[in-house]
Every structure is written in C-alpha cells, then in structure tokens.
C-alpha positions as CSV (number, residue, x, y, z in Angstrom):
1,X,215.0,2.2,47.2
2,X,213.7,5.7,47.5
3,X,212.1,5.7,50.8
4,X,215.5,5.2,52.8
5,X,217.0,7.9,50.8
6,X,214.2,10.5,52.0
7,X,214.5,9.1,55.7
8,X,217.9,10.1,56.1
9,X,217.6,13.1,53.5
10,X,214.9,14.7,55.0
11,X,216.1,15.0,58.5
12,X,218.1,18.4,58.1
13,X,215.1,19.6,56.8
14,X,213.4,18.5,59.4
15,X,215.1,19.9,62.3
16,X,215.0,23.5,60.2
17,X,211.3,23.1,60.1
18,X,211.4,22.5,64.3
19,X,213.9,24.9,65.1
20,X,211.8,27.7,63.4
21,X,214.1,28.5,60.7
22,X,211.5,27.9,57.9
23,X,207.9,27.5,58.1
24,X,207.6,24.9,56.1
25,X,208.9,22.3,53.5
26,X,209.0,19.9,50.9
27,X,211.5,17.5,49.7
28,X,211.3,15.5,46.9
29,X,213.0,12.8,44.9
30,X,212.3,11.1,41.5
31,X,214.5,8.5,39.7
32,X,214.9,7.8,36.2
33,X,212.7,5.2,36.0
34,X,210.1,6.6,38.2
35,X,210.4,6.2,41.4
36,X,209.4,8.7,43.6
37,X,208.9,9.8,46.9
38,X,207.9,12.8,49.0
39,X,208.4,14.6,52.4
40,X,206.4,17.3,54.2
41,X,206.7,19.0,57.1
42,X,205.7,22.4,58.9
43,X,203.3,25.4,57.7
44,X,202.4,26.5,54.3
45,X,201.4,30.0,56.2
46,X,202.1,31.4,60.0
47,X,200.2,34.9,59.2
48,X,197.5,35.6,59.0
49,X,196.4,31.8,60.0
50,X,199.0,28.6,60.1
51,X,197.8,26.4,58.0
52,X,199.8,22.7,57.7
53,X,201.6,22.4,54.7
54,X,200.7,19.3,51.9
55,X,201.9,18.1,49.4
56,X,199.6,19.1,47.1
57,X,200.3,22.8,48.2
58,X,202.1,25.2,45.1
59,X,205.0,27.2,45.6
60,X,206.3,30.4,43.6
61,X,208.8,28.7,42.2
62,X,210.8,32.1,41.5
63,X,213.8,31.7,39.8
64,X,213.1,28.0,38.5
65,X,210.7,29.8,36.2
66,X,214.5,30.2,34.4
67,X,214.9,26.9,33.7
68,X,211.3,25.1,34.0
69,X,209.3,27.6,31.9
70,X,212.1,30.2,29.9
71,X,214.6,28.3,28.9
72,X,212.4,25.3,28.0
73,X,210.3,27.9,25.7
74,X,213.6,29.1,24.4
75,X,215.1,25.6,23.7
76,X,212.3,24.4,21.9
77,X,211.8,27.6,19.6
78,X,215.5,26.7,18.9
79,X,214.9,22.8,18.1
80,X,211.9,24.3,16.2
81,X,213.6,26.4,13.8
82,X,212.4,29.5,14.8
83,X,215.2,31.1,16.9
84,X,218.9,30.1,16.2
85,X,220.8,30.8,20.0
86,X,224.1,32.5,18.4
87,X,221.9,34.9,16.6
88,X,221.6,37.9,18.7
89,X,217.9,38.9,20.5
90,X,217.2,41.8,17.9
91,X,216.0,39.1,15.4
92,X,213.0,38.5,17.9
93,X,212.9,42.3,19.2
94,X,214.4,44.8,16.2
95,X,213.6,47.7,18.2
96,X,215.6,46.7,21.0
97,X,217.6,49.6,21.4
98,X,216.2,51.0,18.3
99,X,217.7,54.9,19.0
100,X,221.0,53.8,19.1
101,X,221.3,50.6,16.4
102,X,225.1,51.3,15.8
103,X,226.7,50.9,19.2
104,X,224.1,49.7,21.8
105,X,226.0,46.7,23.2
106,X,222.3,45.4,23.9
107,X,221.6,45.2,20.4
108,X,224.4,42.5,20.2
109,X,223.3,40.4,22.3
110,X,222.6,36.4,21.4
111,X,220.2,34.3,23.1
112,X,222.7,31.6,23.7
113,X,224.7,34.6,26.3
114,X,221.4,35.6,27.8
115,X,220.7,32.2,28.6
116,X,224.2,31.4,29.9
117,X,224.5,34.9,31.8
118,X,227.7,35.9,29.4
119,X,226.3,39.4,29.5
120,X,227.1,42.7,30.4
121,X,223.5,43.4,31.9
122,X,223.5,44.3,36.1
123,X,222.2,41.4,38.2
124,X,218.8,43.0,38.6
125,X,217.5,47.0,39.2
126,X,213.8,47.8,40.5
127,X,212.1,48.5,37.4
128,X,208.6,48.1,39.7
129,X,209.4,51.7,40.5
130,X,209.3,52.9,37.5
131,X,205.9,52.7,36.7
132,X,202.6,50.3,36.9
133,X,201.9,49.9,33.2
134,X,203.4,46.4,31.7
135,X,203.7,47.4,28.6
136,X,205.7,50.6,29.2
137,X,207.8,49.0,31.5
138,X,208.8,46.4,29.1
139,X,209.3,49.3,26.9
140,X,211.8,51.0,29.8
141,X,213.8,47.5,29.6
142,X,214.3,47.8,26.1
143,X,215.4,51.0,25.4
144,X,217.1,51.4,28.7
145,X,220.8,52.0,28.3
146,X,221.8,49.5,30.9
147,X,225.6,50.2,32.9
148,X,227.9,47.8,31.7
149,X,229.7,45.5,33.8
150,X,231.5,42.1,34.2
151,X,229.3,38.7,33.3
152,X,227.1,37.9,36.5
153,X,223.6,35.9,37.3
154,X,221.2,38.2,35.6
155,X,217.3,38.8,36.1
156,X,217.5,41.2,33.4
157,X,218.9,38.6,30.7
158,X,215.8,36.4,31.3
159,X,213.5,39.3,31.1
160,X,214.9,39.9,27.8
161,X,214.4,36.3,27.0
162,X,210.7,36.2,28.3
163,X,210.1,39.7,26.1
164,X,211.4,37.3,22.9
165,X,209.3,34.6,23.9
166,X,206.4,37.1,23.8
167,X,207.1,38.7,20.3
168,X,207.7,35.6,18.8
169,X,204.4,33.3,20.0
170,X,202.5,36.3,19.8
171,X,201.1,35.6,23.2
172,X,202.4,36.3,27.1
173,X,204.1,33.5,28.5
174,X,200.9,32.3,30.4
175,X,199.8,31.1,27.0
176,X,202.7,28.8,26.3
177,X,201.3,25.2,26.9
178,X,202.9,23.7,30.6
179,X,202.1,20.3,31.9
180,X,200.1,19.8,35.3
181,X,201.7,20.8,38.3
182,X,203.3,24.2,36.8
183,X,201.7,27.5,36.0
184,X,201.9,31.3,36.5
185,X,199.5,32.2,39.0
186,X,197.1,32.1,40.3
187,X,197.7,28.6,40.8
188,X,194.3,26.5,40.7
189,X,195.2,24.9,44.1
190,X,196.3,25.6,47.9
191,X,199.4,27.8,47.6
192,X,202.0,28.6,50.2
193,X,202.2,32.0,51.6
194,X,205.3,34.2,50.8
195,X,206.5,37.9,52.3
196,X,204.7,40.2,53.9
197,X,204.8,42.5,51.4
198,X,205.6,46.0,52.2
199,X,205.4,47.4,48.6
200,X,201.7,45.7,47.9
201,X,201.1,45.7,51.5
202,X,200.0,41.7,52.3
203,X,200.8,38.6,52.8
204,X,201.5,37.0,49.4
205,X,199.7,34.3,48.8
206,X,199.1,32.9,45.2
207,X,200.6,36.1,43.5
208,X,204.3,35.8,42.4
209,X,206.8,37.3,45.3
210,X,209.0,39.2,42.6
211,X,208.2,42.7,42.7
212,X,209.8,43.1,38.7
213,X,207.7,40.0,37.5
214,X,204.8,41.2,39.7
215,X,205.1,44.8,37.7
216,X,205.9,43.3,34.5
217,X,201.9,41.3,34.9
218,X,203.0,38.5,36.9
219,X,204.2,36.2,34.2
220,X,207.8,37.4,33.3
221,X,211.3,35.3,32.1
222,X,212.9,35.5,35.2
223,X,210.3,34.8,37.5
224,X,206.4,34.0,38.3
225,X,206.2,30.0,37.6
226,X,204.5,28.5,40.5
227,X,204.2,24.2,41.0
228,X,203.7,21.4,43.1
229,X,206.3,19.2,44.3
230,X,204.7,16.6,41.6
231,X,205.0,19.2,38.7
232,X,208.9,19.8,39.6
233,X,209.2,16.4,39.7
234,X,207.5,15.9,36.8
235,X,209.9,18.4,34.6
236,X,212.8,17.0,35.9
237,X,211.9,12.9,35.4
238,X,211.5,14.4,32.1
239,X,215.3,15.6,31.6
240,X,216.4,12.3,33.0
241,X,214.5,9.9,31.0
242,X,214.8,11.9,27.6
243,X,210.6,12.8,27.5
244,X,211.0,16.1,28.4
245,X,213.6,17.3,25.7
246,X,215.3,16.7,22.7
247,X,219.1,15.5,22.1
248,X,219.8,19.1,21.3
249,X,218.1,20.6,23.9
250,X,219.6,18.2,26.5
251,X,223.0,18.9,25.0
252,X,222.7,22.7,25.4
253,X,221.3,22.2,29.2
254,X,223.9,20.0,30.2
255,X,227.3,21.8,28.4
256,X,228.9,23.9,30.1
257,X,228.6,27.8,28.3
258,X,230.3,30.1,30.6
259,X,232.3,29.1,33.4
260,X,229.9,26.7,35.2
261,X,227.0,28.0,33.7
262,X,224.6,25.9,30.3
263,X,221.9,27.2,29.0
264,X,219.6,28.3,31.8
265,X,221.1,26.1,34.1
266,X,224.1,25.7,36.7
267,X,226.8,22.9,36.3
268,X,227.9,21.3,39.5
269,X,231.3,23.3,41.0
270,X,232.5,23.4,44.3
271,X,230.4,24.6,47.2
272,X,227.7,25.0,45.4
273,X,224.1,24.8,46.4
274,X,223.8,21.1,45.9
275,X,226.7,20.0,47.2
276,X,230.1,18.3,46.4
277,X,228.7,14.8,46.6
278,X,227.0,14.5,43.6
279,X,228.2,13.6,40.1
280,X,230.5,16.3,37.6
281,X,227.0,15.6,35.2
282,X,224.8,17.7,38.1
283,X,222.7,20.6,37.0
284,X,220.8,22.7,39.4
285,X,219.2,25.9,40.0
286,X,217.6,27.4,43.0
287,X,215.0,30.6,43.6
288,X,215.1,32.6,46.1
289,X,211.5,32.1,47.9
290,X,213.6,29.3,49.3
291,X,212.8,26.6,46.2
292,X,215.6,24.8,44.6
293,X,216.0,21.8,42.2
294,X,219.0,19.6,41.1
295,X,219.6,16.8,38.7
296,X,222.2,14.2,38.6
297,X,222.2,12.9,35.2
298,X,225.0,10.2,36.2
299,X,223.2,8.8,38.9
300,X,219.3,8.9,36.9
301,X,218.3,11.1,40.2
302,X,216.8,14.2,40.7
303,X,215.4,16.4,43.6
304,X,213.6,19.7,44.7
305,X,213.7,20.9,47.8
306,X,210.8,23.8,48.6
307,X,210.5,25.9,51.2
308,X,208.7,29.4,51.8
309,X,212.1,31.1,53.5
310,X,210.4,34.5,52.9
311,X,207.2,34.0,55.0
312,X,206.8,35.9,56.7
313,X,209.5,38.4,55.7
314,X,213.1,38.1,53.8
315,X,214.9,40.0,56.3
316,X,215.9,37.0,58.6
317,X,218.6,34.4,58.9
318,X,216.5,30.9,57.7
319,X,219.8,29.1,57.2
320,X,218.9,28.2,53.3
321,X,222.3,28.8,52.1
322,X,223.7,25.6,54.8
323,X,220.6,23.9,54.2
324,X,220.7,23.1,50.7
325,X,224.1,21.6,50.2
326,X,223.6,19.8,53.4
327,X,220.7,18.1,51.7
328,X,221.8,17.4,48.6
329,X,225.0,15.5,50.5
330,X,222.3,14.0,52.7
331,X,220.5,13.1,49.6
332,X,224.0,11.4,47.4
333,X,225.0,9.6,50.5
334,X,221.9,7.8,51.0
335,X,221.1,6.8,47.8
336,X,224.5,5.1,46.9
337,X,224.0,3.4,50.1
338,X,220.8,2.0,49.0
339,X,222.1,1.4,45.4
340,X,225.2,-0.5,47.3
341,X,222.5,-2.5,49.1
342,X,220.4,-3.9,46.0
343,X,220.8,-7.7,45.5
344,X,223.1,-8.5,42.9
345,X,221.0,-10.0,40.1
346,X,222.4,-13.0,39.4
C-alpha cells in the first residue's frame, strides 16, 4: 500500500519542483517490512548544464551525517564497551583543553550532552577561516576557549564527537565501515549539484557543501555524508526493523535527553519539520542542503525527503521550511488511509 501513499505525498513536492522553488527532488518511503517506494522529479543541476535528476543520483546529506554516520559510530562504540556516554569527551581527547584542565567547562563535557546538544558550545562559528590545515584546525577547536551560552543545536558538539571518533578508531571517519548507498565523498556515482560556492569559487558538485567540514578534510561529525535515496532508506528500515541497531542503541535514539532532543536525533514536538500528524514515537532530523529524514516507529514507516535547495545559491526563498511539514502530513494522512483500506483478514 505504498504506491498511494507517494501519489498523494509527493504532490507538494511536485508543484515546488514546477513552480521553481527547488531544482529538484526525491521522496521516499520504506515500511517496516520492506516495502518501498520512490519519487523523482526536476534537476539534479541547472548550472553549469541541467541535468534530470534519478534516483540513483547522491545527495550531501549534510546534517544527517549527525545521525546516519556520528551518532551511529558513537552508539556502537558505546554498545561496544569502548566509550561510556555519561563519561565526559576527555577520556577519548585528554588534551582537550589541556592549558586549562581545572576550569575549562569543555573539559567537562560528556558524550551523552554533545549528542543531545545539552551544551554550552555556540551553534556554529567559521573555523574555515581560520586556516587550510586539518589538523591545526582540529587543534583550534580543541583548545579554543569557546563563549558560553544557553543549550542550542550545535555543529561544534558533533565536531567534537567526530574528533573522538577519530582518536579512538585510529582512523578518519571515512574509514569507519558504512553500508551501500552512504559515504563521504566523493560519492562513486551521479551526484546532485549544491551552491555556487563563493568561498571555493564553483559549483559544488560531489564535494561536501559545508565550508567547516570542507576545511576540516571533508569528512567531519557534523557534516560530509553523502547517499542515495536507497542508502537513507536503507539506514532507516534498519531502525525500524531492529537490523540496524541494538536495544540499547535504539533506546538512547528514541528517549528523549534534553527537551525534545535523543541522542543525535529530534523527538517529534509541535510544528516541527515533519509535522503534527505523525506518532509521539517520531524521530527526525533534517540538513540544510535541503535533505531531511523522519521515522515513525509507531506506525513501522519511515521517509526522506531530498532536495538540492542550495543550487544554485542559499540566498533565496525555496519554501523548505513549509515544504517539509507539509509532506510529512501529506505522507501520515495517506498512509492511514491506505492502512484503513486493507481487507480485514478474516
């Protein structure tokens, strides 16, 4: 019963695609037990060449590198052994902070708040211009003094996280193991076109849009994951079904942490980017190329919707921010009137 779902789901999407707002996107929806179906419409570029988007294209995923590469790393270290999430970051980095070990707040930080954003850290800050060098800007984010502030959505808290993941596999987060369909770049298929970068001066195509992950060699915490439709779907079957994580790493994705925030993820709250129709047991996510991805654990239904919002450039109204709750309502209303339909088994 998936096909009428994405009929009547896809057709906001649609008429965004027409009306110019974005150049192109995806849609996609997977149930517990499988089934799955996909839409596509529009350009996976405009400049310098439209080219139609497929489904087979890959997206920067941005921010869903969060939850569908650092926060999977991070939970499975965890269910591993080799992290424990209330015991702060400086067991995997000591010399964070290291000239001030008696009062840096950093230096008190636990994985568990990075992951649910119960920090003090800023949102983000341009560390690109700070320097070229990886490795010495990983060392500015360490040993940075960062202002203090009230909890919000941090970049800098999965950076952090990423930096751990590093010092404790001994290898860059390109070298922990993904399943097809996700990767950092370049991705070994068609990939959709992003900004019209005025830093790097080009069209990004196949190189992560994130100036900060860009800087920080293209696979970082926060951001640089790219996928297909398939890939996301993949990920998420897999936190329906039970294939893709453990009890305990399901338990920590799905309670709630800090306000409506788990570990990595978002907890469904009102007028929030996948709308009001779906089920209190709703995670999501989104990232802001324009990708997002939600998962109703009640209902055994998940689904991404991907779009390249910055292409060519971020400065411009694409209507996103009404476009994904409107979908996701699209999305709940047609499935439970599909469910409704099924023959009663008698």
């Amino acid at each position: 019963m998936i096909e009428p779902v994405l009929a009547d789901a896809f057709a906001p999407v649609a008429e965004a695609v027409s009306d110019g707002r974005l150049p192109g996107a995806t849609l996609g929806l997977v149930t517990r037990d499988g089934a799955r179906e996909v839409r596509v419409a529009g350009q996976a570029a405009l400049l310098p060449a439209p080219e139609p988007l497929t489904r087979a294209h890959w997206f920067d995923l941005a921010s869903l590198t969060k939850v569908l590469a650092t926060t999977t790393i991070i939970l499975t270290l965890a269910d591993q052994g080799r992290i424990g999430l209330d015991r702060p970051l400086t067991d995997a980095i000591p010399d964070l902070r290291q000239y001030d070990v008696d009062h840096a707040a950093e230096r008190r930080l636990t994985f568990r708040d990075c992951l649910s954003h119960a920090t003090h850290l800023p949102a983000v800050a341009p560390i690109y211009t700070y320097g070229d060098d990886p490795q010495r800007l990983r060392a500015f984010v360490l040993q940075r003094a960062w202002p203090a502030g009230p909890p919000v959505y941090s970049d800098i808290n999965f950076i952090l996280l990423g930096i751990a993941i590093e010092r404790i596999t001994g290898r860059g987060l390109d070298g922990w193991p993904l399943p097809p369909g996700l990767g950092y770049g370049p991705p070994p298929g068609p990939a959709v076109a992003t900004e019209a970068c005025t830093w790097r001066g080009r069209v990004l195509r196949g190189e992560v849009h994130d100036e900060n992950a860009a800087a920080l060699g293209g696979a970082a915490g926060h951001a640089g994951l790219f996928g297909t439709v398939d890939g996301v779907l993949d990920a998420a079957q897999g936190l329906l079904d039970g294939s893709g994580a453990s009890p305990a790493m399901l338990d920590a994705i799905l309670a709630r942490q800090h306000g409506h925030r788990t570990c990595g993820w978002e907890r469904r709250f009102a007028g929030w980017p996948g709308g009001d129709a779906c089920s209190d047991a709703t995670i999501g996510h989104t990232g802001f190329t324009g990708t997002g991805l939600w998962i109703d654990v009640e209902r055994g239904l998940a689904w991404t919707l991907l779009t390249n919002r910055v292409h060519p450039t971020r400065h411009r109204d694409s209507g996103i921010f009404a476009l994904r709750p409107a979908v996701g309502e699209a999305v709940i209303a047609a499935f439970d009137r599909a469910q409704s339909a099924k023959p009663v088994a008698r």
